[in-house]
Biotite code that builds the C-alpha atoms (Angstrom):
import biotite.structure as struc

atoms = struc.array([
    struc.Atom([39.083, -7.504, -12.089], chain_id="A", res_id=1, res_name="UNK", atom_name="CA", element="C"),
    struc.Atom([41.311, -9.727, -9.936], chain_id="A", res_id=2, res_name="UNK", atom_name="CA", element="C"),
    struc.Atom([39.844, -8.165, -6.753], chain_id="A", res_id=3, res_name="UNK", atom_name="CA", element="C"),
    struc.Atom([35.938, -9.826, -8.087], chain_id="A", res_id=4, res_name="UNK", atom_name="CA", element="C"),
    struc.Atom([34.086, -12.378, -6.079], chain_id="A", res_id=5, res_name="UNK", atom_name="CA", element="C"),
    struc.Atom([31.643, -13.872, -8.250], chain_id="A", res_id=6, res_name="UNK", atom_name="CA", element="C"),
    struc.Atom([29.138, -15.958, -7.773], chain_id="A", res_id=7, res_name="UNK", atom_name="CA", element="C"),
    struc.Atom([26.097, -17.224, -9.792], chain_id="A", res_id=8, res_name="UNK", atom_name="CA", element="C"),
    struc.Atom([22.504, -18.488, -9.856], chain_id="A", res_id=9, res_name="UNK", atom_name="CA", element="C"),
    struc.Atom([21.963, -22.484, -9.394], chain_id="A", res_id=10, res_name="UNK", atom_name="CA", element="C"),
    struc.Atom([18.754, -22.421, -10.740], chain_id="A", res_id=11, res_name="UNK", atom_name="CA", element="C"),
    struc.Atom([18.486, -22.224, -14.570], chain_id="A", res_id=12, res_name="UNK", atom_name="CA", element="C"),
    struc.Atom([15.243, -20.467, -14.265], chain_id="A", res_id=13, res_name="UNK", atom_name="CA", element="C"),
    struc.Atom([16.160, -17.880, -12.463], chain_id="A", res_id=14, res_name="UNK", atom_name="CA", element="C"),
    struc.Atom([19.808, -16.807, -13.955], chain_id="A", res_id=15, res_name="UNK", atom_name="CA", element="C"),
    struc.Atom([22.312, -13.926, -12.556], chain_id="A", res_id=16, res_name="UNK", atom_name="CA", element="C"),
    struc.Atom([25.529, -13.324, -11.856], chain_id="A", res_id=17, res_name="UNK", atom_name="CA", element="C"),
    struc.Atom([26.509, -11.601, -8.410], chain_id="A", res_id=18, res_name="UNK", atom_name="CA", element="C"),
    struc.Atom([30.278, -9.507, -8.663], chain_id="A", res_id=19, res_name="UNK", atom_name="CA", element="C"),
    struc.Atom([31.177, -8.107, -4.973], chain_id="A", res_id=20, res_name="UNK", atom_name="CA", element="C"),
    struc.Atom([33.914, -5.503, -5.658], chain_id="A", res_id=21, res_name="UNK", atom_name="CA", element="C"),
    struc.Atom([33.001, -4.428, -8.859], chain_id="A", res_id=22, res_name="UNK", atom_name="CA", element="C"),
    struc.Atom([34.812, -1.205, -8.743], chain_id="A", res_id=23, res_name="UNK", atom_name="CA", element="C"),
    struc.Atom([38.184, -0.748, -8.030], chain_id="A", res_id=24, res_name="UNK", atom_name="CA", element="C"),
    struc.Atom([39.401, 0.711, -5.039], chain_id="A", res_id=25, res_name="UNK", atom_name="CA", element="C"),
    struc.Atom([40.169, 3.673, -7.551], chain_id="A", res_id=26, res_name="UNK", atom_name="CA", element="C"),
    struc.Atom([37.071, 3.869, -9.405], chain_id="A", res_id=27, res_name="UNK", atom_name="CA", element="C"),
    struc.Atom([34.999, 3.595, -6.765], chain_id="A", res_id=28, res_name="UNK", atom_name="CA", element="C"),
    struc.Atom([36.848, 6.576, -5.609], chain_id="A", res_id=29, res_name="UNK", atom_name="CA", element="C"),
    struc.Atom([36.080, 8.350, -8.240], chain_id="A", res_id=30, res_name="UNK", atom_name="CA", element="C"),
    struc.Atom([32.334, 7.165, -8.969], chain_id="A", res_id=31, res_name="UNK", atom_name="CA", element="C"),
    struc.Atom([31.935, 8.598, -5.030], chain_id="A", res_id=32, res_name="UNK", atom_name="CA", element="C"),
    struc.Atom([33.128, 11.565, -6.113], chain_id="A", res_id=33, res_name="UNK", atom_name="CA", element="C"),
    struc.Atom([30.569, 11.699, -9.254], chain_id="A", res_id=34, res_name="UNK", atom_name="CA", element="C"),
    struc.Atom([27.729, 11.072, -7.078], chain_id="A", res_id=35, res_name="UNK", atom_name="CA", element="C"),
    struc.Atom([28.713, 13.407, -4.256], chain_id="A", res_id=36, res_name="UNK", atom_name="CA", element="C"),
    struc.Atom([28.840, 16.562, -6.998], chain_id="A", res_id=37, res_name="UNK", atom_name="CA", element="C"),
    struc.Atom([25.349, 15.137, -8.307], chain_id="A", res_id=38, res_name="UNK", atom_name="CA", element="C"),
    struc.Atom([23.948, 15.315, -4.757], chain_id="A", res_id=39, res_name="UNK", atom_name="CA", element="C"),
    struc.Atom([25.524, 18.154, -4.048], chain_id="A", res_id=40, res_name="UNK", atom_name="CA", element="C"),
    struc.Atom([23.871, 20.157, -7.017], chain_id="A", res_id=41, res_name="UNK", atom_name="CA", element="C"),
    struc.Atom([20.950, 18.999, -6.020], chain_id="A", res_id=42, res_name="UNK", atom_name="CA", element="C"),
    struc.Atom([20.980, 16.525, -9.412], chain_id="A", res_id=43, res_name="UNK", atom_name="CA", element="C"),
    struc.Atom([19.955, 13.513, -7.246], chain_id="A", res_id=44, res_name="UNK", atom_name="CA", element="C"),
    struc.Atom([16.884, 14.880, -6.723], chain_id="A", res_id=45, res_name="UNK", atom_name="CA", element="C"),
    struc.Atom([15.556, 16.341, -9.375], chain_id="A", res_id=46, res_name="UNK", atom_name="CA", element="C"),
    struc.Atom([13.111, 13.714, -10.738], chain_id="A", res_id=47, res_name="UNK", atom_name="CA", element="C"),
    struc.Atom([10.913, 11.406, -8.712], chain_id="A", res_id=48, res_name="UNK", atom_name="CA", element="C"),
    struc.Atom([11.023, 7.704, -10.649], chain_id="A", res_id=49, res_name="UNK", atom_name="CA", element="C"),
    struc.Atom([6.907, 8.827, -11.511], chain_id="A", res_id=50, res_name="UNK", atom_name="CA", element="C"),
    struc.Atom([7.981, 11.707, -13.673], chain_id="A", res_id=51, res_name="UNK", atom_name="CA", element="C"),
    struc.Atom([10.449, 9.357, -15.870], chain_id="A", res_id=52, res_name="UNK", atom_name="CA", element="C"),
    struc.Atom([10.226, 5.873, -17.771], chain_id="A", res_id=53, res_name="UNK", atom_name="CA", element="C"),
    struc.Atom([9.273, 3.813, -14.858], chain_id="A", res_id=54, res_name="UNK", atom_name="CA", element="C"),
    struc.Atom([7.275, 0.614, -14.465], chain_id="A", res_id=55, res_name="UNK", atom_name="CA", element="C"),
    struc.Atom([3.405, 1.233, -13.186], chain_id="A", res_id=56, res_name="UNK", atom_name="CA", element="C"),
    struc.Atom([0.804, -0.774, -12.152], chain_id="A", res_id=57, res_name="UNK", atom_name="CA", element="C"),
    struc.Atom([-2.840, -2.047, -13.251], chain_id="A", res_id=58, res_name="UNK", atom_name="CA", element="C"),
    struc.Atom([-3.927, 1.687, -12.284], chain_id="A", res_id=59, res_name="UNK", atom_name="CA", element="C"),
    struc.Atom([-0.983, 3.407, -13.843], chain_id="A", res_id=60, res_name="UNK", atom_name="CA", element="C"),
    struc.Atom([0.738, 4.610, -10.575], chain_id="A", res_id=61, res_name="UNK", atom_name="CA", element="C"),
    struc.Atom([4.279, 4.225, -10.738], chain_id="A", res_id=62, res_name="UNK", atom_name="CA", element="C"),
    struc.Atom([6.000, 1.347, -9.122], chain_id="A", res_id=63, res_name="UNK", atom_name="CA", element="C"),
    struc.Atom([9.148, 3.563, -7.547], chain_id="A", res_id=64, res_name="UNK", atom_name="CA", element="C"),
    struc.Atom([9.248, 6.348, -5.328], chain_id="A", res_id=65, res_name="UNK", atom_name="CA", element="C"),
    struc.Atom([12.545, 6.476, -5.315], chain_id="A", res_id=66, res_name="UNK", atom_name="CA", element="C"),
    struc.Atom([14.901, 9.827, -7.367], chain_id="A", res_id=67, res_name="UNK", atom_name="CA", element="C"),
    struc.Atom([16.481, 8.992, -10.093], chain_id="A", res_id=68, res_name="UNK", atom_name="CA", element="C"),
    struc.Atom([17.666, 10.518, -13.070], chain_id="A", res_id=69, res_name="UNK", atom_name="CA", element="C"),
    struc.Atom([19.182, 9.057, -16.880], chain_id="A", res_id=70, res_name="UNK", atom_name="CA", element="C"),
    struc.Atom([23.017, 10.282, -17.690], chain_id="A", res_id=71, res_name="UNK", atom_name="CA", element="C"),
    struc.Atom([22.008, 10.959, -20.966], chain_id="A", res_id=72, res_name="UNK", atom_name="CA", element="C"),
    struc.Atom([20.418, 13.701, -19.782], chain_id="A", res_id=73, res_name="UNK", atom_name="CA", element="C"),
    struc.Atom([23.791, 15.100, -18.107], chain_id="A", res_id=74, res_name="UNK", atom_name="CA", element="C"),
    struc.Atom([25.948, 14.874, -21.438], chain_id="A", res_id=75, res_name="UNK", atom_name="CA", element="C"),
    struc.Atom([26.854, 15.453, -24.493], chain_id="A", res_id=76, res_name="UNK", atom_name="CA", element="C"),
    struc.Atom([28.804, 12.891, -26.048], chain_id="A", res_id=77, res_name="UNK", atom_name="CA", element="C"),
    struc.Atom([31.833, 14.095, -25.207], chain_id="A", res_id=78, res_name="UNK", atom_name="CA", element="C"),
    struc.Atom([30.737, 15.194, -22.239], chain_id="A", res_id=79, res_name="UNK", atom_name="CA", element="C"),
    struc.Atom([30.089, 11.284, -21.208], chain_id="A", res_id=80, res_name="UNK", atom_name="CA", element="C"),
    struc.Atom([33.738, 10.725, -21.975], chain_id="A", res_id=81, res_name="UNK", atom_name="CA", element="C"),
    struc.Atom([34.492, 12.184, -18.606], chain_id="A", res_id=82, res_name="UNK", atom_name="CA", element="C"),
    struc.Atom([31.715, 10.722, -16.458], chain_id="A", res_id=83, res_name="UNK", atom_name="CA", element="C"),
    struc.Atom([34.023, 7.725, -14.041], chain_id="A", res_id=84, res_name="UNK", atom_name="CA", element="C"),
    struc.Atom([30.384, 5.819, -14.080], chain_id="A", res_id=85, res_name="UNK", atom_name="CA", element="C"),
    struc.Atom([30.315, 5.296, -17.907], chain_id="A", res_id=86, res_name="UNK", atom_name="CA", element="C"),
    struc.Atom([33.943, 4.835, -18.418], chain_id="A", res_id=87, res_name="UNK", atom_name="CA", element="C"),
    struc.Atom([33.173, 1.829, -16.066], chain_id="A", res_id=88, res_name="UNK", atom_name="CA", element="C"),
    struc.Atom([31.087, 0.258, -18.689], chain_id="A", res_id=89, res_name="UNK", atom_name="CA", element="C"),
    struc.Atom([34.622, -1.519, -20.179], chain_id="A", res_id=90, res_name="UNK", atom_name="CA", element="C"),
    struc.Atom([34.436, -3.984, -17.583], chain_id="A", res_id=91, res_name="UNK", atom_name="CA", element="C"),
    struc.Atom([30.681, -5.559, -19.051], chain_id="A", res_id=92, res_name="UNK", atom_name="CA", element="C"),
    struc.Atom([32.430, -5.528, -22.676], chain_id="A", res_id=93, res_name="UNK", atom_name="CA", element="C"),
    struc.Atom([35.392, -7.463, -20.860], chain_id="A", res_id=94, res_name="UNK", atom_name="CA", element="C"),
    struc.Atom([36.408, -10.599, -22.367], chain_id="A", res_id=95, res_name="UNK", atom_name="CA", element="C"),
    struc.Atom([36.568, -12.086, -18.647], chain_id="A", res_id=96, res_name="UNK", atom_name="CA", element="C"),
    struc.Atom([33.061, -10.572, -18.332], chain_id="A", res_id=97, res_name="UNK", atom_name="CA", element="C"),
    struc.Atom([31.618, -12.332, -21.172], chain_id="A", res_id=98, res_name="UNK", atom_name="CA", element="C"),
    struc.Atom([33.306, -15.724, -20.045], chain_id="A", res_id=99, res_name="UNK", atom_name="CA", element="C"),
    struc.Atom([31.675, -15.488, -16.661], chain_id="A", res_id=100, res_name="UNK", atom_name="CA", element="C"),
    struc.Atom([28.238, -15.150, -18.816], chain_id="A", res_id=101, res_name="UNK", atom_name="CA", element="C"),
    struc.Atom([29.246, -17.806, -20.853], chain_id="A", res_id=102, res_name="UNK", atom_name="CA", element="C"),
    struc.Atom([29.546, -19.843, -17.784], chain_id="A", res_id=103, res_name="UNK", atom_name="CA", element="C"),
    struc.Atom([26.334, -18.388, -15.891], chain_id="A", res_id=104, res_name="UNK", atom_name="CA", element="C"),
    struc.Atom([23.794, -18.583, -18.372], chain_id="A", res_id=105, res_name="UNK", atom_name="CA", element="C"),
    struc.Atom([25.171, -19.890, -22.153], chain_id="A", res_id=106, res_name="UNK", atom_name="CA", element="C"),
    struc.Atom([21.588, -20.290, -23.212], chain_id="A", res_id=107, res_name="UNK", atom_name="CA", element="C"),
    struc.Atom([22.016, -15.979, -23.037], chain_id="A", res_id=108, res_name="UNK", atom_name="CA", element="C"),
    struc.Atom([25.449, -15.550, -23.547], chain_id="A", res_id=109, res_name="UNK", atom_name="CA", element="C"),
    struc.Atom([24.985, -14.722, -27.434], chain_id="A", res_id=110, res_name="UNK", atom_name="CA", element="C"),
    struc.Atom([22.384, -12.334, -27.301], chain_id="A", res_id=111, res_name="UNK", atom_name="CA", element="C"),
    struc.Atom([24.567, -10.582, -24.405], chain_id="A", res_id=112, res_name="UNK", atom_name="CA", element="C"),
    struc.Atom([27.810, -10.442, -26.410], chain_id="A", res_id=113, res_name="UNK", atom_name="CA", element="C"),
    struc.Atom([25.532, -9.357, -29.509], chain_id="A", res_id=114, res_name="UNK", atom_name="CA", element="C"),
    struc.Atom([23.825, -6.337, -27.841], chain_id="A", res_id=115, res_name="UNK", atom_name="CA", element="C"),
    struc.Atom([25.034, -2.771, -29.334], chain_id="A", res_id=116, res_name="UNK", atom_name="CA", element="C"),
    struc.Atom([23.131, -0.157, -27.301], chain_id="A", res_id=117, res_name="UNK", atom_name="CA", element="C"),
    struc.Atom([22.986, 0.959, -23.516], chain_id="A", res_id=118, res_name="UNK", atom_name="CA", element="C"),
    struc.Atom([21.664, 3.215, -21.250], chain_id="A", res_id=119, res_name="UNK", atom_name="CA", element="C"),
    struc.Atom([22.449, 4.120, -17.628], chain_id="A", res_id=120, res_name="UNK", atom_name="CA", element="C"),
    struc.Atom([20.631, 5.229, -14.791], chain_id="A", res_id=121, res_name="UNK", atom_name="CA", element="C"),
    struc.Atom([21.277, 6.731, -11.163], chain_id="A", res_id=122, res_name="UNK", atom_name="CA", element="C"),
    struc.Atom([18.601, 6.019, -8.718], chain_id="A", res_id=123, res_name="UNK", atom_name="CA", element="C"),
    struc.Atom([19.067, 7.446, -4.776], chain_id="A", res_id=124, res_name="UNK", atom_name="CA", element="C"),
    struc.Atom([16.409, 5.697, -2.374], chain_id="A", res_id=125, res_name="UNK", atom_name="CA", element="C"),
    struc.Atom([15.829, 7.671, 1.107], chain_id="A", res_id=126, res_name="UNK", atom_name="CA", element="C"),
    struc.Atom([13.603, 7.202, 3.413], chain_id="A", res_id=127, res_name="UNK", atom_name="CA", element="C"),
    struc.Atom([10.240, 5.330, 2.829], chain_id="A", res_id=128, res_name="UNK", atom_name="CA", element="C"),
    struc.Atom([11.303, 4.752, -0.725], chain_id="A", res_id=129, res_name="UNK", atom_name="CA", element="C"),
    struc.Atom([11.158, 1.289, -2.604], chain_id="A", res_id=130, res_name="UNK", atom_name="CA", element="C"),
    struc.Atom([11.075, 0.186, -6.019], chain_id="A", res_id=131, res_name="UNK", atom_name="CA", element="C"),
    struc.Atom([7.870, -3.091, -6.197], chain_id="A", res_id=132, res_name="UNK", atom_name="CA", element="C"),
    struc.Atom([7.946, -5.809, -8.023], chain_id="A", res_id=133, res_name="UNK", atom_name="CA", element="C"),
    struc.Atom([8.614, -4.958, -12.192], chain_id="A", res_id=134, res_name="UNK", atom_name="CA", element="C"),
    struc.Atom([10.108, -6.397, -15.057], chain_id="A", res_id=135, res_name="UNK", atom_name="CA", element="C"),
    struc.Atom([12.922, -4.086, -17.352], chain_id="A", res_id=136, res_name="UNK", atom_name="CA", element="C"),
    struc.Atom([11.774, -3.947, -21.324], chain_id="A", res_id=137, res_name="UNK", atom_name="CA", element="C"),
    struc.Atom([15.435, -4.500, -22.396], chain_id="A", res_id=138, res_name="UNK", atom_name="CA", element="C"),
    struc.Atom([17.147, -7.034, -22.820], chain_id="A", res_id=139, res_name="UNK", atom_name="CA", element="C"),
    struc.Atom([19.822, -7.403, -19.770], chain_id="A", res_id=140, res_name="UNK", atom_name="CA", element="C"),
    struc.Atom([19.830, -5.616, -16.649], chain_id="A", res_id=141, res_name="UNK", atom_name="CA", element="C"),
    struc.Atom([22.631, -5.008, -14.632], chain_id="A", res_id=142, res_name="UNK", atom_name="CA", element="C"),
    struc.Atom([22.263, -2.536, -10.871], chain_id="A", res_id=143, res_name="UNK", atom_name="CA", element="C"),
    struc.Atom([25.063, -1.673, -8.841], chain_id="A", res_id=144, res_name="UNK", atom_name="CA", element="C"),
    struc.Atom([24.642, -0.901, -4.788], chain_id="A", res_id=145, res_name="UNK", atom_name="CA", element="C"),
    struc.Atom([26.393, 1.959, -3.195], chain_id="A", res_id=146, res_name="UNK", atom_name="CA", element="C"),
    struc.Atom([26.517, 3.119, 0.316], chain_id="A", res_id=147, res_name="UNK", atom_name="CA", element="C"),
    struc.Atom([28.597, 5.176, 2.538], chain_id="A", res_id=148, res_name="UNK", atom_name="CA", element="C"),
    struc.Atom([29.861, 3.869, 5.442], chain_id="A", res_id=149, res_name="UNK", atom_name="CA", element="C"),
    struc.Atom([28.899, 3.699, 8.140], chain_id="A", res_id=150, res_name="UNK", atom_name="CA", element="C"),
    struc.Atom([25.586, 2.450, 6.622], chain_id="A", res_id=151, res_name="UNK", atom_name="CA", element="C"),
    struc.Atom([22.817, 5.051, 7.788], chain_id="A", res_id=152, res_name="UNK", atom_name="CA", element="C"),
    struc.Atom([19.882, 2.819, 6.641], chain_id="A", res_id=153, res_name="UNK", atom_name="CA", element="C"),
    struc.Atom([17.931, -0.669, 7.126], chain_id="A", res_id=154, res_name="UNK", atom_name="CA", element="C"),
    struc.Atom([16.563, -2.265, 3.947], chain_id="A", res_id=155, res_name="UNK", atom_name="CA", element="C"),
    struc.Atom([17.214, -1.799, 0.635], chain_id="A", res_id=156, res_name="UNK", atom_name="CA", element="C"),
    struc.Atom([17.622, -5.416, -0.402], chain_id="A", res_id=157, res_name="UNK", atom_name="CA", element="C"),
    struc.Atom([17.403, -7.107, -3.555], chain_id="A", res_id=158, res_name="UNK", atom_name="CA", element="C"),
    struc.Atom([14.288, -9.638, -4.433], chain_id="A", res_id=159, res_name="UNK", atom_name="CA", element="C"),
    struc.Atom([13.897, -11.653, -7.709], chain_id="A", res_id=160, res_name="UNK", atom_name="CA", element="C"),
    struc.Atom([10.077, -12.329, -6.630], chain_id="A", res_id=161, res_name="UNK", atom_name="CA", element="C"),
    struc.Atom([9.154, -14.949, -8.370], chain_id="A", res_id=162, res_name="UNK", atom_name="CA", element="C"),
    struc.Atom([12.015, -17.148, -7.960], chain_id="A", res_id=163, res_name="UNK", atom_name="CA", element="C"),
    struc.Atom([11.209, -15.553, -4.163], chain_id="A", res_id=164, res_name="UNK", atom_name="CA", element="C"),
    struc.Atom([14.984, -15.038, -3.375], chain_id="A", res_id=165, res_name="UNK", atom_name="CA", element="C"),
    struc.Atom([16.684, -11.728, -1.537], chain_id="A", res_id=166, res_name="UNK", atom_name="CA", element="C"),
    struc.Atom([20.011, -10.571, -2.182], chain_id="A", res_id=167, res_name="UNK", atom_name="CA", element="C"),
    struc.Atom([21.401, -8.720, 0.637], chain_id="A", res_id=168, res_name="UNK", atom_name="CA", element="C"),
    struc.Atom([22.119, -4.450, -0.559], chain_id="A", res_id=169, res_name="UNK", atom_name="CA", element="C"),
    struc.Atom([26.261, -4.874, -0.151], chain_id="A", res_id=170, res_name="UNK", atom_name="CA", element="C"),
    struc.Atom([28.085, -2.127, -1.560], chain_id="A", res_id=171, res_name="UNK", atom_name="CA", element="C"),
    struc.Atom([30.070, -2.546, -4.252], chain_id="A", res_id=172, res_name="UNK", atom_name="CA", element="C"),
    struc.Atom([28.208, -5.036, -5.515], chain_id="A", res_id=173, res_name="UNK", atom_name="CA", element="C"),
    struc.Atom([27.055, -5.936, -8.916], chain_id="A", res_id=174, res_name="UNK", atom_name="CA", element="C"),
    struc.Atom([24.079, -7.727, -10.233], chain_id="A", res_id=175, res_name="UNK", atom_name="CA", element="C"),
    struc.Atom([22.994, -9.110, -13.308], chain_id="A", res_id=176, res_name="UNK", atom_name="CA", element="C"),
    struc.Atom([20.254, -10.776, -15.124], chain_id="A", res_id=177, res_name="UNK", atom_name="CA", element="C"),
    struc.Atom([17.878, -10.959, -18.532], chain_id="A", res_id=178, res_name="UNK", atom_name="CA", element="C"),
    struc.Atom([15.545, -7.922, -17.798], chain_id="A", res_id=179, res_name="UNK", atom_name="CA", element="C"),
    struc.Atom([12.476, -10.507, -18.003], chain_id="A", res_id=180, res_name="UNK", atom_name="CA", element="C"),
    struc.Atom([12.713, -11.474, -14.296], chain_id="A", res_id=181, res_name="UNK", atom_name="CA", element="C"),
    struc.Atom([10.685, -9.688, -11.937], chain_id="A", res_id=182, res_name="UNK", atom_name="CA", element="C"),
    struc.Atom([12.471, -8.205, -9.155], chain_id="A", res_id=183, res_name="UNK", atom_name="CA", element="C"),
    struc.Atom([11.807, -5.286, -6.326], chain_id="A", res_id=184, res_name="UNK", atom_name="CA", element="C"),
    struc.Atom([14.074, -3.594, -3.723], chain_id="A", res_id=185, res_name="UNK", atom_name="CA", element="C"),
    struc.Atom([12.161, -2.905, -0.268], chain_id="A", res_id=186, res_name="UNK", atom_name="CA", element="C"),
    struc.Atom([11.602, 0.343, 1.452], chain_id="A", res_id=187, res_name="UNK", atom_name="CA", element="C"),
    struc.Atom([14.426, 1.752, 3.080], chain_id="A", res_id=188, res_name="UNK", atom_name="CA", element="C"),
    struc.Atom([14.442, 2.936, 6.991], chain_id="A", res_id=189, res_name="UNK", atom_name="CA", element="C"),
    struc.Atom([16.883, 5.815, 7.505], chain_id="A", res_id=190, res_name="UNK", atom_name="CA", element="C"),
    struc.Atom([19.080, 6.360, 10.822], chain_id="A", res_id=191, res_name="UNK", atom_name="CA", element="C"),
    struc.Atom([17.981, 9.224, 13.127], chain_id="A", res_id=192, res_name="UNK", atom_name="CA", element="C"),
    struc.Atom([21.242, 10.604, 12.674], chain_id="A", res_id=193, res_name="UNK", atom_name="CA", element="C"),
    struc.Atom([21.451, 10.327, 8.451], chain_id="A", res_id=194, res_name="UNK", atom_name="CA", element="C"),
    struc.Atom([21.529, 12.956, 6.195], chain_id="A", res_id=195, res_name="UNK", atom_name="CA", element="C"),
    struc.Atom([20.652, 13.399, 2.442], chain_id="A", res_id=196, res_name="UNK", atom_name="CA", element="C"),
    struc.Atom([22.651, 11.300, 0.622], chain_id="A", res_id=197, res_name="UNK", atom_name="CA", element="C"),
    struc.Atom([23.295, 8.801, 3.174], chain_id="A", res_id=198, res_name="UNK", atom_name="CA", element="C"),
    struc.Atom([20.786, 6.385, 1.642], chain_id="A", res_id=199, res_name="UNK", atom_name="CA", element="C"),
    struc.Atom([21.077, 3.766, -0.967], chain_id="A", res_id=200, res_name="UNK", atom_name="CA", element="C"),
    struc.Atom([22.063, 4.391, -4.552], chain_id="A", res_id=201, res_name="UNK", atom_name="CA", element="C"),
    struc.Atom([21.711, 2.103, -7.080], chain_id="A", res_id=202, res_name="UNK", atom_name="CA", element="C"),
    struc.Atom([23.860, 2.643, -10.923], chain_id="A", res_id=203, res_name="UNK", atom_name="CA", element="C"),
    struc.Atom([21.973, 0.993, -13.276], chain_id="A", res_id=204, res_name="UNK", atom_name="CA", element="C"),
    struc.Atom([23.106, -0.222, -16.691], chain_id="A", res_id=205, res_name="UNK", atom_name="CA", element="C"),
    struc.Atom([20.707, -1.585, -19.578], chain_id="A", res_id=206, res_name="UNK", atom_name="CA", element="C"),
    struc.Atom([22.160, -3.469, -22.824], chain_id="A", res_id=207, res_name="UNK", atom_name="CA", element="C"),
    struc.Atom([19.869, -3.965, -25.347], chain_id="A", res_id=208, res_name="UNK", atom_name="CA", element="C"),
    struc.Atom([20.062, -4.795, -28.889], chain_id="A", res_id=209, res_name="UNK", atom_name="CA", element="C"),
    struc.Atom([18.785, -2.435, -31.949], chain_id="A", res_id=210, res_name="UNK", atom_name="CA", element="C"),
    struc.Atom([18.600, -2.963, -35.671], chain_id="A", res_id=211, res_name="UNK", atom_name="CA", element="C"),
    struc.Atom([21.427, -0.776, -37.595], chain_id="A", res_id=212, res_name="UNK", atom_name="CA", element="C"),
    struc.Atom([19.414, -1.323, -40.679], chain_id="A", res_id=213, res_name="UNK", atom_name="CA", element="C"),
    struc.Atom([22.672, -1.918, -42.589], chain_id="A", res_id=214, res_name="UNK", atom_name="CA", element="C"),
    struc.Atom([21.973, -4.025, -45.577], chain_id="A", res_id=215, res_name="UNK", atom_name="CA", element="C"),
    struc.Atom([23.376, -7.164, -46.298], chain_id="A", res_id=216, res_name="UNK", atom_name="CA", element="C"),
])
């Protein structure tokens, strides 16, 4: 993690953690490489956010258009041991990671370094496609952006809305935050010139906690 640049909310309402460089140059290799075999299958695109667990509005239309699709679906357990995104998921069960919460937010940090369950999700937004304002029902959130360059797109940026701030869509970059803040990414505008799978594509991670129901 030497190559991070961190940096982290100044308003206590509002806390997250930004990490530019969250992969390595090697694993973000390899997560490329993950994602190009999922688009080229045609994996990327097999679910519209509507046909999965996705946030909706008052009128029960879902709040992404975006594709998406849950790993869980793509593996067995064993199977996950060879997925590059997932073996990723040492660096949020870091010791340095969990520091840099302590740091962030320490009115969070023990519920984070308590939770024992996650989930991950790949989400591909072309053009047109946009994700509106929505709150997660877990407990912490965390999205990483991922583009190929050169960028092919316009958009795609980051908005906690009611603390009304954008975060520009970097690649390579990680974000963070208790799953109770709203927040949207705007519509995308592809490049004359871009192809399918030039877009924007977003790895998301949920932590939760659950009840073992181990007695005491």
């Amino acid at each position: 993690m030497k190559d991070w640049v961190v940096k982290t909310a100044k308003d206590p309402l509002y806390p997250h953690i930004i990490i530019d460089n969250w992969y390595t140059e090697k694993e973000l290799e390899n997560v490329w490489k993950e994602l190009d075999f999922y688009c080229s299958q045609d994996i990327i695109n097999i679910d519209k956010a509507e046909n999965t667990i996705v946030a909706k509005d008052k009128n029960g239309e879902a709040k992404s258009n975006a594709f998406r699709f849950y790993l869980a679906d793509m593996f067995t357990i064993k199977g996950a041991t060879f997925s590059h995104i997932l073996k990723s998921l040492y660096k949020q069960k870091s010791e340095e990671f969990k520091e840099i919460v302590l740091k962030a937010m320490p009115l969070h940090h023990n519920n984070y370094i308590n939770t024992n369950t996650d989930s991950s999700m790949v989400s591909y937004y072309d053009h047109g496609q946009e994700y509106k304002s929505h709150k997660d029902s877990t407990q912490f959130t965390f999205v990483i952006w991922l583009f190929k360059e050169p960028k092919k797109f316009k958009g795609g940026d980051f908005c906690f809305t009611e603390a009304k701030q954008t975060i520009k869509c970097v690649s390579n970059r990680m974000v963070m935050f208790p799953s109770y803040l709203g927040h949207q990414v705007y519509s995308i505008k592809m490049d004359k010139d871009a192809k399918f799978g030039d877009g924007r594509y977003c790895v998301t991670h949920f932590f939760n906690w659950e009840s073992t129901n181990e007695k005491s």
